[in-house]
VEXDREN-2710 file (C-alpha; in Angstrom, 1 decimal):
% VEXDREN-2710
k/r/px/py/pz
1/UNK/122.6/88.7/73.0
2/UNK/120.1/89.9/75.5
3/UNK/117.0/87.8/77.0
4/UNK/113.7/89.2/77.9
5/UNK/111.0/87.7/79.6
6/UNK/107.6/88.7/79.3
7/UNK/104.3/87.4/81.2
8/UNK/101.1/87.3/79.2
9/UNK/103.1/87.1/76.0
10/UNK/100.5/85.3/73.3
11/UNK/98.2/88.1/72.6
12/UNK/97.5/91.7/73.1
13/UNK/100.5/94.1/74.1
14/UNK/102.4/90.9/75.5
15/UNK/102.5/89.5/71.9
16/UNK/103.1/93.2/70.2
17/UNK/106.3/93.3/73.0
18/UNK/107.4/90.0/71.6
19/UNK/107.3/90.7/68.1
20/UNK/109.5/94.2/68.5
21/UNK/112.1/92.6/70.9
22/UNK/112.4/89.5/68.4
23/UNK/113.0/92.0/65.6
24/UNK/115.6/93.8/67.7
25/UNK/117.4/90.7/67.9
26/UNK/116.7/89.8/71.6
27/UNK/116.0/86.2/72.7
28/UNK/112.8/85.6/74.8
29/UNK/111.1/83.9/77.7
30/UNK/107.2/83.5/76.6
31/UNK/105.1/83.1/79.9
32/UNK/101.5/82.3/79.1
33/UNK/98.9/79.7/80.7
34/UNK/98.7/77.8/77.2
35/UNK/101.0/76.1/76.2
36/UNK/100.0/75.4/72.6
37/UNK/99.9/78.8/71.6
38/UNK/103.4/80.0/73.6
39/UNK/104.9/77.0/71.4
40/UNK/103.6/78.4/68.6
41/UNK/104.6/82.3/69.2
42/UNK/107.8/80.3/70.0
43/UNK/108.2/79.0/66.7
44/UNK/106.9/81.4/64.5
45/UNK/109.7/84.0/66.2
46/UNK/112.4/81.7/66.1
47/UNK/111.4/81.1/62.0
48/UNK/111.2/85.0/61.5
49/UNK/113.7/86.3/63.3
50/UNK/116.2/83.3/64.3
51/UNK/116.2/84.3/68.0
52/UNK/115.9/81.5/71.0
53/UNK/112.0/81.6/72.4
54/UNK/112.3/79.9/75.5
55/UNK/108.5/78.5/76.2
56/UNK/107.5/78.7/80.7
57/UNK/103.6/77.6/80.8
58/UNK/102.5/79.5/84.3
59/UNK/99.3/80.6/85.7
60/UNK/100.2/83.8/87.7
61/UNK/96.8/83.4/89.5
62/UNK/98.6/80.8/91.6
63/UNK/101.8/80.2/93.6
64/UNK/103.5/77.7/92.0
65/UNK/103.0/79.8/88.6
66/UNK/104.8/82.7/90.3
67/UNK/107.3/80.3/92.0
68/UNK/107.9/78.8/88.6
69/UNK/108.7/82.7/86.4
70/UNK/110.4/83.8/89.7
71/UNK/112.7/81.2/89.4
72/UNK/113.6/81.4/86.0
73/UNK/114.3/85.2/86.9
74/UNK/117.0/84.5/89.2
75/UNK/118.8/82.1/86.9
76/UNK/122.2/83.5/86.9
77/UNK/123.7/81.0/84.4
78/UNK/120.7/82.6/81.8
79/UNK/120.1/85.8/82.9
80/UNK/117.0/87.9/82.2
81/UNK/118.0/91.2/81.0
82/UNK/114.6/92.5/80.7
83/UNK/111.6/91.9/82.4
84/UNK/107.7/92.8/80.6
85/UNK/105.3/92.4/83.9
86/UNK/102.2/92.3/80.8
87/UNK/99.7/89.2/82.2
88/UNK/96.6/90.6/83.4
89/UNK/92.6/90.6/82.9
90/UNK/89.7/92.1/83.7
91/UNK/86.1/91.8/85.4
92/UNK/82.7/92.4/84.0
93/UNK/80.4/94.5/86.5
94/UNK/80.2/96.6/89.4
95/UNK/81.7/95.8/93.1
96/UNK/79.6/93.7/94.9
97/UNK/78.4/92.2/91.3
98/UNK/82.2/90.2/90.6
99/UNK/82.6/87.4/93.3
100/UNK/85.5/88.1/95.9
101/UNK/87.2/85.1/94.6
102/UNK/87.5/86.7/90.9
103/UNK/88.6/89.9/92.9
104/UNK/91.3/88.5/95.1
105/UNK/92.8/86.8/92.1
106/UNK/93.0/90.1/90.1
107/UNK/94.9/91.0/92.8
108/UNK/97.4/87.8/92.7
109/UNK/98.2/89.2/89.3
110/UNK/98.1/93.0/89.2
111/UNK/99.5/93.3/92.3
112/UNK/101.1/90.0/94.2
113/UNK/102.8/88.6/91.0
114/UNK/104.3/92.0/89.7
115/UNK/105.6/92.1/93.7
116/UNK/107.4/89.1/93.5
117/UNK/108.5/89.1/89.7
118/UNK/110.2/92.7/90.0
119/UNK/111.8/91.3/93.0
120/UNK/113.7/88.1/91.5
121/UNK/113.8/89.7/88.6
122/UNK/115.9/93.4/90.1
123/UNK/117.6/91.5/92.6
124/UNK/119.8/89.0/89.8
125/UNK/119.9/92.4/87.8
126/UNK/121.6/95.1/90.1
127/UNK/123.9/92.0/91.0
128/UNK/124.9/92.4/87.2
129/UNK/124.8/96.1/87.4
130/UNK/122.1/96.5/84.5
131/UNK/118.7/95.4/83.8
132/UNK/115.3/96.6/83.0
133/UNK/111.8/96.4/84.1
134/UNK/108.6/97.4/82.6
135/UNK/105.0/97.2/84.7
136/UNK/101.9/96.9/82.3
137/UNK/99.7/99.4/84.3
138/UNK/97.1/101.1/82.6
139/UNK/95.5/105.2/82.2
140/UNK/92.8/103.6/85.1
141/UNK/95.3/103.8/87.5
142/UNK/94.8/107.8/87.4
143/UNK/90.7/107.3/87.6
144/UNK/88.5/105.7/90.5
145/UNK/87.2/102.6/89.0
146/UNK/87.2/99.7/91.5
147/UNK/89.4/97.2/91.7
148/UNK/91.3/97.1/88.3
149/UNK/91.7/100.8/88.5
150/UNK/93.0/100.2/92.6
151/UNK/95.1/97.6/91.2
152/UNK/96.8/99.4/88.3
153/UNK/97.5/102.4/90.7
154/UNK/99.2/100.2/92.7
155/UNK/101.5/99.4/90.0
156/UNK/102.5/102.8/88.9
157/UNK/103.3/103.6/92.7
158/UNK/105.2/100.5/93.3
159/UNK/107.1/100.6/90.3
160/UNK/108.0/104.5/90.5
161/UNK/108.9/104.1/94.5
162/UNK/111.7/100.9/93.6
163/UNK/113.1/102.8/90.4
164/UNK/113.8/105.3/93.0
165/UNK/114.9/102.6/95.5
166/UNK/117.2/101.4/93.1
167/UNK/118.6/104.4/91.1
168/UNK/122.2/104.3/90.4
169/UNK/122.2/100.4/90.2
170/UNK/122.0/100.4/86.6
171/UNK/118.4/98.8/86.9
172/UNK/115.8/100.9/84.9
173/UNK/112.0/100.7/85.5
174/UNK/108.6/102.1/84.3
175/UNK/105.3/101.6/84.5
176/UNK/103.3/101.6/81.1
177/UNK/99.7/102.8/81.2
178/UNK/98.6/102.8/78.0
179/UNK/94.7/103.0/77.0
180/UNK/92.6/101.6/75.0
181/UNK/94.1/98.9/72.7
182/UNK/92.7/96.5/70.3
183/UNK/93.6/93.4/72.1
184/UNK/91.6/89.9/73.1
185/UNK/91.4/91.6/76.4
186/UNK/87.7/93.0/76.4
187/UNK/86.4/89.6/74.6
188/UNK/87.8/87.4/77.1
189/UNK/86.6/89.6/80.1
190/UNK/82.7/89.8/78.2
191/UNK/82.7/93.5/77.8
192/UNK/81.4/94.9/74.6
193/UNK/83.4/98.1/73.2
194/UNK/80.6/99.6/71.1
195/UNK/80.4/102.6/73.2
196/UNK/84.2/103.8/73.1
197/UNK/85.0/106.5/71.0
198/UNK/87.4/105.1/67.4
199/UNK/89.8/107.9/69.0
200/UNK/90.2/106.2/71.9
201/UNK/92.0/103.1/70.2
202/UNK/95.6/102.7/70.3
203/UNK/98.1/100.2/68.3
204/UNK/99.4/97.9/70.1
205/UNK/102.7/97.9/67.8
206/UNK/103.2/101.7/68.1
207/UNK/102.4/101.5/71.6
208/UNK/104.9/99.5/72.3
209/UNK/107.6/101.6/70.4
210/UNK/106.6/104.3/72.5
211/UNK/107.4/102.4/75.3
212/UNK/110.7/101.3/74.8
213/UNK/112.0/104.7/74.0
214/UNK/110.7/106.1/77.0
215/UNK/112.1/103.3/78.7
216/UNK/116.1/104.0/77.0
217/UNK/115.5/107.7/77.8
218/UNK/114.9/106.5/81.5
219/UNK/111.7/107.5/82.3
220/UNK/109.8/105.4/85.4
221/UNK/106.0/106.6/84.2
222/UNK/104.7/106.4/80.2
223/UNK/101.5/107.4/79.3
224/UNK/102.7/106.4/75.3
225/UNK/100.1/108.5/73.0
226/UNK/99.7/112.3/73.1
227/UNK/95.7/111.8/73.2
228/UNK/96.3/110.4/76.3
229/UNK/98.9/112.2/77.9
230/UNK/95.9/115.2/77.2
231/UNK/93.2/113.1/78.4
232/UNK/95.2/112.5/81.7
233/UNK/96.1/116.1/82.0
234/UNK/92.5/116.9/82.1
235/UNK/92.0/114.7/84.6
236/UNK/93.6/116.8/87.0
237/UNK/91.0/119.5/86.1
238/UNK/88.2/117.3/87.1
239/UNK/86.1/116.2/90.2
240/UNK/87.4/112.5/90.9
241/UNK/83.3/111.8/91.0
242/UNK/82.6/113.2/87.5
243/UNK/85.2/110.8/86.7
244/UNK/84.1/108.0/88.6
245/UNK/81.0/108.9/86.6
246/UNK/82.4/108.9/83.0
247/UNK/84.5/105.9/83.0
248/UNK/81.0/103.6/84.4
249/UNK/80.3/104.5/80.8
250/UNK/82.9/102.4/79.3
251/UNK/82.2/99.0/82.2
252/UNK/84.3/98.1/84.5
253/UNK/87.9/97.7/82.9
254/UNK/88.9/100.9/81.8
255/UNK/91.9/100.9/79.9
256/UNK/93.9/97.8/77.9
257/UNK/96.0/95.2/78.8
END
C-alpha cells in the first residue's frame, strides 16, 4: 500500500486530496498546524476507509515545521510515495498595505517550504525509482497580482524546471493551479467573495479528480477545468495591465488554495 503526504490537509483542496486518496486505498501523512482537527481527519479516514492516517502537527511558516515534514519525507523505512505541497494562505490588501513580515512568511510557505519539501521528498523517491509530486499553485501564477500571484508563479516554474531535471527517474511532478474554490481559504484571509462571478467556482472534489489524472497521464502543468484552461488562454490575448486591472476587482488573492 502506498503513503501520501499532504501539507495543509484539514480543509479546502488539502482535505478534498485526503478524502480521494483514502478512498483509493492509500495511507496518509496529515500535516496541519492543529492538531485537534488532523486527529480528527485522522480518525474519521481511518473509520471510513480503514487506511493508516499518520497525524505531523507543523507550522510551515517556520523552520522547525519544515525540518519536522522534511524529515518524515526522507524516512526510508516508511516511504512517502506521494507528496501534496497544498499549505498556503493569503493576504488582505494592496503592497505596501500587508506588513513585510506577513509577506516574507507567504514566502516561507509558497516558495521556501515547497523548495525544501520537493527536495527531501524527490531525493528518497528517485533513490526508489518512483514517486510523485504535486505543487498547489494557483491560475494567479499566469496574472500580475503581487506577491501571492509572484509566489505561485514561482511554483509552476520551479516545479516544471525539476520535472525536467528529473525525467527518466521515475519521479513525476505537476503543478496544480486551479481557481476559484469553495474553501475556508478567503474566510481566514478576510476577503469577501461577493463580487466573483457563481461561474468562477470550482469543486474542490472534482478538482481534485482532475488532478490526479493529469498527474497518471504525466503532465507537469494542470490548469483542471475547461473554464479555466479558456480563461487562461485569453490571457495571452491581453495587456498584462488590463489584467493587473481586472483581477484588483476580486482583492488581493486571486485564485484558491
Amino acid at each position: 500500500m502506498t503513503t501520501a503526504l499532504i501539507t495543509g490537509s484539514t480543509a479546502g483542496i488539502g482535505a478534498a486530496f485526503a478524502r480521494r486518496l483514502a478512498a483509493d486505498g492509500h495511507d496518509l501523512v496529515l500535516v496541519a498546524r492543529d492538531t485537534k482537527r488532523l486527529r480528527e481527519q485522522a480518525t474519521e479516514l481511518h473509520d471510513r476507509h480503514g487506511i493508516e492516517a499518520e497525524v505531523l502537527t507543523a507550522d510551515l511558516a517556520t523552520d522547525d515545521g519544515i525540518e519536522a515534514v522534511a524529515a518524515r519525507l526522507g524516512e526510508r523505512r516508511k516511504p512517502v510515495d506521494l507528496l501534496i505541497n497544498n499549505a498556503g494562505f493569503g493576504n488582505k490588501g494592496r503592497f505596501l498595505d500587508v506588513p513585510m513580515a506577513d509577506e516574507l512568511t507567504m514566502l516561507k510557505v509558497h516558495c521556501e517550504a515547497v523548495l525544501r519539501l520537493t527536495s527531501a521528498a524527490t531525493e528518497a523517491m528517485r533513490d526508489r525509482g518512483r514517486g510523485g509530486v504535486v505543487n498547489v499553485a494557483s491560475v494567479a501564477a499566469f496574472v500580475p497580482r503581487g506577491t501571492y500571484g509572484a509566489s505561485k508563479a514561482w511554483v509552476v516554474q520551479f516545479t516544471q524546471g525539476v520535472a525536467r531535471d528529473l525525467a527518466g527517474s521515475g519521479v513525476r511532478l505537476m503543478a496544480l493551479c486551479p481557481g476559484f474554490v469553495r474553501t475556508e481559504f478567503h474566510e481566514r484571509a478576510g476577503m469577501g467573495t461577493d463580487n466573483i462571478p457563481n461561474w468562477m467556482w470550482l469543486d474542490a472534489d472534482k478538482l481534485v479528480a482532475a488532478a490526479l489524472k493529469d498527474l497518471a497521464r504525466g503532465k507537469t502543468l494542470s490548469v483542471p477545468d475547461p473554464r479555466y484552461k479558456t480563461l487562461m488562454g485569453a490571457t495571452k490575448l491581453v495587456p498584462r495591465g488590463m489584467l493587473g486591472g481586472i483581477t484588483s476587482k476580486t482583492g488581493r488573492k486571486y485564485g484558491p488554495q
